[in-house]
N, C-alpha and C positions, 0 to 999 in steps of 0.2 A: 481628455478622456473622462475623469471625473466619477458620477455618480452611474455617470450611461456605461462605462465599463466596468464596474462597480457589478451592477444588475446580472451582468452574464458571467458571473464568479461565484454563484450558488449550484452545488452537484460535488460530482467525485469526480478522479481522472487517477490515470498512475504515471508513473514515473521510475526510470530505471536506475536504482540504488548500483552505486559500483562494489567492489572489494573495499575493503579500509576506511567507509565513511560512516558516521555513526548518523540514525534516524535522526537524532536529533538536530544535529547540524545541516541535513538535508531539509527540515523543513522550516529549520530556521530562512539556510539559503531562500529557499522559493518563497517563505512571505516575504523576505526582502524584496525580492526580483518581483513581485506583486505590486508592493507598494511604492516601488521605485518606476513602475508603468503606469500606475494611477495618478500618480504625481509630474508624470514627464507630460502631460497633456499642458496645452495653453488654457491658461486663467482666463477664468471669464470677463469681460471689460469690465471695469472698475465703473461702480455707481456716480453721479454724478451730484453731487451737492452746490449750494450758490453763497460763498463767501464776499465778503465787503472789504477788497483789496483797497490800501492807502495807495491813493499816485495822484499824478500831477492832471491836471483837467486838460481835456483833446481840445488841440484846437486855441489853446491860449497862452501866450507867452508871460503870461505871470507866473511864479513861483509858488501858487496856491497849490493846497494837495485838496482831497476832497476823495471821500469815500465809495467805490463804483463798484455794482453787483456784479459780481463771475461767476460762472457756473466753473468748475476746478473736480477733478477725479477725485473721489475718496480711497483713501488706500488703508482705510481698517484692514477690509478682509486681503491685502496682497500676501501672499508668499513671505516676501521678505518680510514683514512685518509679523504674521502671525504666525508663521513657518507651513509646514506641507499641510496640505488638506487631510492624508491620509495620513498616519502614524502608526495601524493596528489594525489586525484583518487575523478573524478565528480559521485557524488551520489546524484540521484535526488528520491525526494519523491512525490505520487500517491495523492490520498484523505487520507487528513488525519486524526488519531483520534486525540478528547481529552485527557487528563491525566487521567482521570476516564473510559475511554472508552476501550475496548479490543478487539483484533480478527486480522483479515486478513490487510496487510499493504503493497502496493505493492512498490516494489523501483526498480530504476532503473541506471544501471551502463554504465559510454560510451556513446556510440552510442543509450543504449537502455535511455537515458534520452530525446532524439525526438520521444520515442514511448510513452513514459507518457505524452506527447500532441496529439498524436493521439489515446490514449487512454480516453484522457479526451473530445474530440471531437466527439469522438462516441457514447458519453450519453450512457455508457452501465450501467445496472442495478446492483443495490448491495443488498444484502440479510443482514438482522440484524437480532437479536434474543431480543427482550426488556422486561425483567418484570417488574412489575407493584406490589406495594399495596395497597389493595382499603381500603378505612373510617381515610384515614392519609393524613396528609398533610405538609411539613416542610416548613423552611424558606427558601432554597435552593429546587434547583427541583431533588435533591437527596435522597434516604432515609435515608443514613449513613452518611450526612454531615450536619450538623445545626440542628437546635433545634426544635424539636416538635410544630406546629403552631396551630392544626387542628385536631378533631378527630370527624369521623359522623358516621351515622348509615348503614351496607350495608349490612342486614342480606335480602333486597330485592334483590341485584342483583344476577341473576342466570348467568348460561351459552349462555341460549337463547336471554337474553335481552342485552349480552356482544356480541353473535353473530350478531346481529340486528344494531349495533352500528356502528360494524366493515363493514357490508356489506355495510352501507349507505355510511362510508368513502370512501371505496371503489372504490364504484360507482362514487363519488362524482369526485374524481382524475382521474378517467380512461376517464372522457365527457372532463376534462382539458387537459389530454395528446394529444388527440385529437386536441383540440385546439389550443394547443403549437404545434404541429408539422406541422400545416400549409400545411395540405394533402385536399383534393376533396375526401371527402371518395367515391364518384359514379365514380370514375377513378378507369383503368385498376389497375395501380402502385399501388394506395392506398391499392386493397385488396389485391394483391401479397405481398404487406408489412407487412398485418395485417398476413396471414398467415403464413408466418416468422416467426413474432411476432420481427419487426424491425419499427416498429412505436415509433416514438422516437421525442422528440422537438428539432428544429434546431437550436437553439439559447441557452442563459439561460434562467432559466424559476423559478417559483419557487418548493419547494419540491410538489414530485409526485409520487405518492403507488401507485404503478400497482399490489399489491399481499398485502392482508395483512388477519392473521388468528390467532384464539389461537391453540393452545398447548398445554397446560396446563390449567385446571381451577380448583384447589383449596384454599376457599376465605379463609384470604385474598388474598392470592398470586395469581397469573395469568402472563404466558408467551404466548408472541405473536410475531410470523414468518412476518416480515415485506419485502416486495420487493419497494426498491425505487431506485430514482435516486435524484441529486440536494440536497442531503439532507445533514443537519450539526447534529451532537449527540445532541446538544440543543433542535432542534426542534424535532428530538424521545421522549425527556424527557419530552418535551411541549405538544406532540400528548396524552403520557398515563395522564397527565393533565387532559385533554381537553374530554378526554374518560373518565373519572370518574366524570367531571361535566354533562354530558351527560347522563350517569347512575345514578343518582340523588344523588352523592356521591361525594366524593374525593376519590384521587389516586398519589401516586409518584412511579418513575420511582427506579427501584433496582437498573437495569442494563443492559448497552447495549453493545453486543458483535456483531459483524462484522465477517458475516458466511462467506460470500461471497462480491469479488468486483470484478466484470465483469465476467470475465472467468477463476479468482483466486480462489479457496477454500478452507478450514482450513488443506484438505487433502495435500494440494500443500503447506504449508506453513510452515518456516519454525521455530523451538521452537531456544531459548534462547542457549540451549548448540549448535547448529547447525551453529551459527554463525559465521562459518570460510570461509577458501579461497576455501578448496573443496566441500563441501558442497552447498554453492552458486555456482560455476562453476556449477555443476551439474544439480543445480536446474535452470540454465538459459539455461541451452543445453536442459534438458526437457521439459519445457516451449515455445520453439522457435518455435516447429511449432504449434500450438495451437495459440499462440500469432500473428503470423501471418495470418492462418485463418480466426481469430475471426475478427481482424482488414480488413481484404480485405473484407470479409463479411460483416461487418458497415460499410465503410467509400466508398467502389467499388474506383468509379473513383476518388475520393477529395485523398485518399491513394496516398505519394509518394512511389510506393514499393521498391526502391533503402536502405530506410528508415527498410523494413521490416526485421529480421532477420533471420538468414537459420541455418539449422542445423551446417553447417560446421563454422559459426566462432561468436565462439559462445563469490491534487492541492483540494485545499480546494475549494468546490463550492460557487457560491456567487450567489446570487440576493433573492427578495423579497419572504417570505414565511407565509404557512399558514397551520394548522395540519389538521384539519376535515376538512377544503375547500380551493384549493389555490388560488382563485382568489383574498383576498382582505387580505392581508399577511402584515406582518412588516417586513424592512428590517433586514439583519444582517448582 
């Protein structure tokens, strides 16, 4: 395989983080499982040099030796001798999860580790899935980790007054998005942007749900379809909090899965047995023009597109937050 599958390991791709495994060990895993495909390839023939072997002369029954040119392999560059070809390959990670957290993980190999900076610069949105159970409450903002704190009554909350809840959020983040993006909404740009739907904050900003709904409502249980950006898994755990005081109640967080981040999806992503050397090739070749699109489309002119990559060769957010309003947030 070598240097030739080497070449088709520059881009991004994702991968599907489970429960309980830490980012880092995930991409420990997959540069192993890289460099352990780079290296399963056969060696290329061994050079051939011309040594002056001592032996007996052909052909003659005397005991004379006498010095006779060979040509004999050279085994400087083998394997066994100099050990693997490859030993280290730059793997750079996207936004990342918690250890509790699961779903879409994008990484990036090469060349494509300058595209997870202009992917983090595009503030493009990420989709999460988060349940919730209401009239509990623990010591951790978990429901399966620590101990029982808290139990109320929530035979009043219905669907309606959970829908009611979510729409004011809602609302509440989309006048902030707004704000944070530092547009003239009565300019040309602004509404060609809004119909896009590329209104986006120029800077960091704190967490901000441009989309958020249930899915499910049976009490106690309830799942809700989140679209955010700037957002950390604490702060999802903090939002279904913060929605059960809201609903005259308590509520902790189940679980939070990571459907989507950016123009990644669960569908693009890749499980645990898939974590090899073709498999990834694969999935950065099908990715590359989409990844490209999506970024000239966010970023137009700020895009270096030398940076971009083409079919032929083939960051944890930070600043101040707040769950139901972000303008007066804690940092993290």
């Amino acid at each position: 395989m070598g240097s030739a599958g080497l070449s088709r390991l520059h881009g991004l791709f994702a991968v599907y983080k489970p429960p309980g495994l830490k980012w880092k060990h995930l991409r420990d895993t997959v540069e192993l499982q890289l460099l352990k495909g780079l290296n399963a390839g056969k060696p290329p023939a061994p050079k051939q040099r011309v040594r002056f072997l001592l032996g007996p002369v052909e052909g003659s029954e005397e005991k004379e030796l006498t010095l006779t040119a060979t040509s004999v392999p050279s085994l400087v560059n083998h394997p066994l001798v100099c050990g693997p070809a490859f030993t280290h390959l730059k793997v750079g990670m996207g936004h990342r999860l918690d250890v509790q957290a699961s779903g879409v993980l994008v990484l990036g190999v090469g060349h494509g580790c300058r595209l997870l900076t202009d992917m983090y610069n595009a503030h493009l949105t990420k989709e999460a899935k988060v349940g919730g159970l209401q009239g509990q409450e623990f010591e951790t903002s978990l429901a399966d980790m620590g101990r029982q704190r808290e139990r109320s009554r929530k035979d009043h909350v219905t669907r309606e007054k959970l829908d009611r809840i979510l729409a004011m959020i809602q609302g509440s983040h989309q006048k902030a998005l707004v704000m944070y993006s530092n547009l003239d909404l009565k300019t040309q740009e602004a509404y060609e942007m809004a119909v896009r739907g590329l209104i986006r904050p120029m800077n960091k900003s704190p967490m901000l749900i441009t989309g958020i709904r249930c899915l499910h409502f049976a009490p106690p249980e309830f799942l809700l379809e989140v679209q955010c950006m700037h957002e950390t898994q604490k702060e999802l755990r903090k939002l279904v909090h913060e929605i059960g005081l809201e609903l005259k109640t308590t509520a902790v967080c189940s679980q939070v899965r990571r459907t989507r981040d950016g123009f990644f999806t669960l569908d693009s992503a890749l499980l645990r047995t898939q974590w090899d050397l073709h498999n990834i090739q694969d999935a950065i070749q099908a990715a590359a023009p989409q990844v490209a699109a999506e970024l000239e489309k966010s970023l137009g002119p700020r895009l270096d597109t030398k940076q971009l990559p083409s079919p032929e060769w083939s960051w944890e957010s930070q600043g101040p937050s707040s769950t139901l309003g972000p303008e007066g947030g804690a940092g993290h």
